[in-house]
C-alpha positions as CSV (number, residue, x, y, z in Angstrom):
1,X,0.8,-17.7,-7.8
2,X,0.1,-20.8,-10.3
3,X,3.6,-19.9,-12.1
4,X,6.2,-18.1,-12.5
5,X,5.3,-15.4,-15.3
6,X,1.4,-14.3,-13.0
7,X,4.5,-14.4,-10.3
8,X,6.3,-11.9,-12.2
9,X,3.4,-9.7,-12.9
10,X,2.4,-9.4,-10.0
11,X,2.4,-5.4,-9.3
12,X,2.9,-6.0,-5.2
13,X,6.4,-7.6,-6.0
14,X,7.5,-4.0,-5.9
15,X,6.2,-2.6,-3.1
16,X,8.6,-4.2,-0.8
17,X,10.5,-1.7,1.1
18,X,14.3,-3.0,-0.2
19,X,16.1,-0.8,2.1
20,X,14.2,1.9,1.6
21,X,13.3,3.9,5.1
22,X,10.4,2.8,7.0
23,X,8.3,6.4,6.5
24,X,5.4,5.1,8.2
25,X,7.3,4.5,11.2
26,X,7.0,8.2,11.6
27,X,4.6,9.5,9.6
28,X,1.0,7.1,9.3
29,X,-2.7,7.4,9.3
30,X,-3.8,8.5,13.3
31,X,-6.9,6.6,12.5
32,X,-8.7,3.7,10.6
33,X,-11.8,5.1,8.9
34,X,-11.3,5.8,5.1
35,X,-11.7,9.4,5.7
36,X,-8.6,9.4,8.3
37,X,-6.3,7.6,6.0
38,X,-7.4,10.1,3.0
39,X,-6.9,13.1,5.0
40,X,-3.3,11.6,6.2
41,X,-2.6,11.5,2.1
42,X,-4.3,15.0,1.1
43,X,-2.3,16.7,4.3
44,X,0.6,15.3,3.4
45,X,1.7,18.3,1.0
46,X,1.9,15.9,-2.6
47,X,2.3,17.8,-5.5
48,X,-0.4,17.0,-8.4
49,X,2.3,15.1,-10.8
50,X,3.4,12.9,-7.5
51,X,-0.6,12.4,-6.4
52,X,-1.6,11.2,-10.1
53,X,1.5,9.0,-10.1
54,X,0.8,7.4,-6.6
55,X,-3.5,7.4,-7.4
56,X,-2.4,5.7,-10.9
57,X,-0.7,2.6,-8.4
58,X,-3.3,2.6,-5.8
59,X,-5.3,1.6,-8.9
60,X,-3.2,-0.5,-10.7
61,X,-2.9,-3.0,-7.5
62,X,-6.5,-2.7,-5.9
63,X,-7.5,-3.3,-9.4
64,X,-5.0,-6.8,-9.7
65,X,-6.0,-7.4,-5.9
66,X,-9.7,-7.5,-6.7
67,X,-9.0,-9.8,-9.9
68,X,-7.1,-12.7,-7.2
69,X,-9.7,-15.8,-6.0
70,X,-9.8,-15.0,-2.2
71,X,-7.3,-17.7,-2.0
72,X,-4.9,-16.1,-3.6
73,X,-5.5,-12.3,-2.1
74,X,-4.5,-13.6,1.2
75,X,-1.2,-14.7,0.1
76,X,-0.1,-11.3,-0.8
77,X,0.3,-10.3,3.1
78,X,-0.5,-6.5,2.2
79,X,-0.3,-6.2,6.1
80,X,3.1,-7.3,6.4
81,X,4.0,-4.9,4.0
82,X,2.4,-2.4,5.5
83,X,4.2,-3.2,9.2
84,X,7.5,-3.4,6.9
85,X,7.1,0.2,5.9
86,X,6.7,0.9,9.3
87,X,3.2,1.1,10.1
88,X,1.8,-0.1,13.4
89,X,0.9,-3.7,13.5
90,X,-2.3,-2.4,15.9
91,X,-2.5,0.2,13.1
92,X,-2.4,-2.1,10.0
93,X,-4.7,-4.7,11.5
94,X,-7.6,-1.7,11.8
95,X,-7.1,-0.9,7.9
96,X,-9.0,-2.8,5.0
97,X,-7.0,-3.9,2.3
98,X,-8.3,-1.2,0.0
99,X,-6.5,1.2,2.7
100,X,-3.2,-0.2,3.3
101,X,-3.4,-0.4,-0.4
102,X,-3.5,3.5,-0.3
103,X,-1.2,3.4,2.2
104,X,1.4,1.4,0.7
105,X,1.3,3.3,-2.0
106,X,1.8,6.7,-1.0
107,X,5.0,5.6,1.7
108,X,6.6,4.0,-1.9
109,X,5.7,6.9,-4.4
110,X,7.1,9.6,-2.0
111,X,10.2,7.9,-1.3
112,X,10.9,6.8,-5.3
């Protein structure tokens, strides 16, 4: 980031794990289509107040992440914090960004 206040509002700051459990170490996508990791969210029994909160930050950072030059979207290592919340580095590597956004996402929302 070119300073310290886009630094601070930067919306992927948050995501990290912080000693939170890694839930995807035991509960991630089986596949890497778009339709795999959706039907991983919709099975995962979310109540309609938790999936507008979590579809509200799916937005909010593809929306920022689409707003970086390239340049900058590969600093934000959303794969790393994907593998950090547990999720197969063979697994994360298959994903688009726009996916392990979703992914991301959800593993944070249902452990807040």
């Amino acid at each position: 980031m070119a300073d310290k206040k886009q630094a601070d509002s930067n919306p992927f700051t948050k995501m990290a794990r912080e000693g939170r459990r890694q839930f995807l170490a035991t509960n991630a996508p089986t596949g890497k289509r778009v339709l795999d990791v959706n039907n991983w969210i919709k099975n995962l029994g979310i109540t309609k107040t938790k999936q507008k909160k979590i579809d509200t930050l799916i937005n909010e950072l593809t929306n920022y992440y689409k707003l970086l030059p390239k340049l900058e979207q590969s600093t934000i290592g959303i794969d790393k914090l994907a593998v950090e919340w547990g999720l197969p580095v063979r697994t994360a590597a298959g994903l688009t960004n726009e996916q392990l956004i979703k992914v991301i996402s959800t593993a944070s929302m249902l452990l807040d």
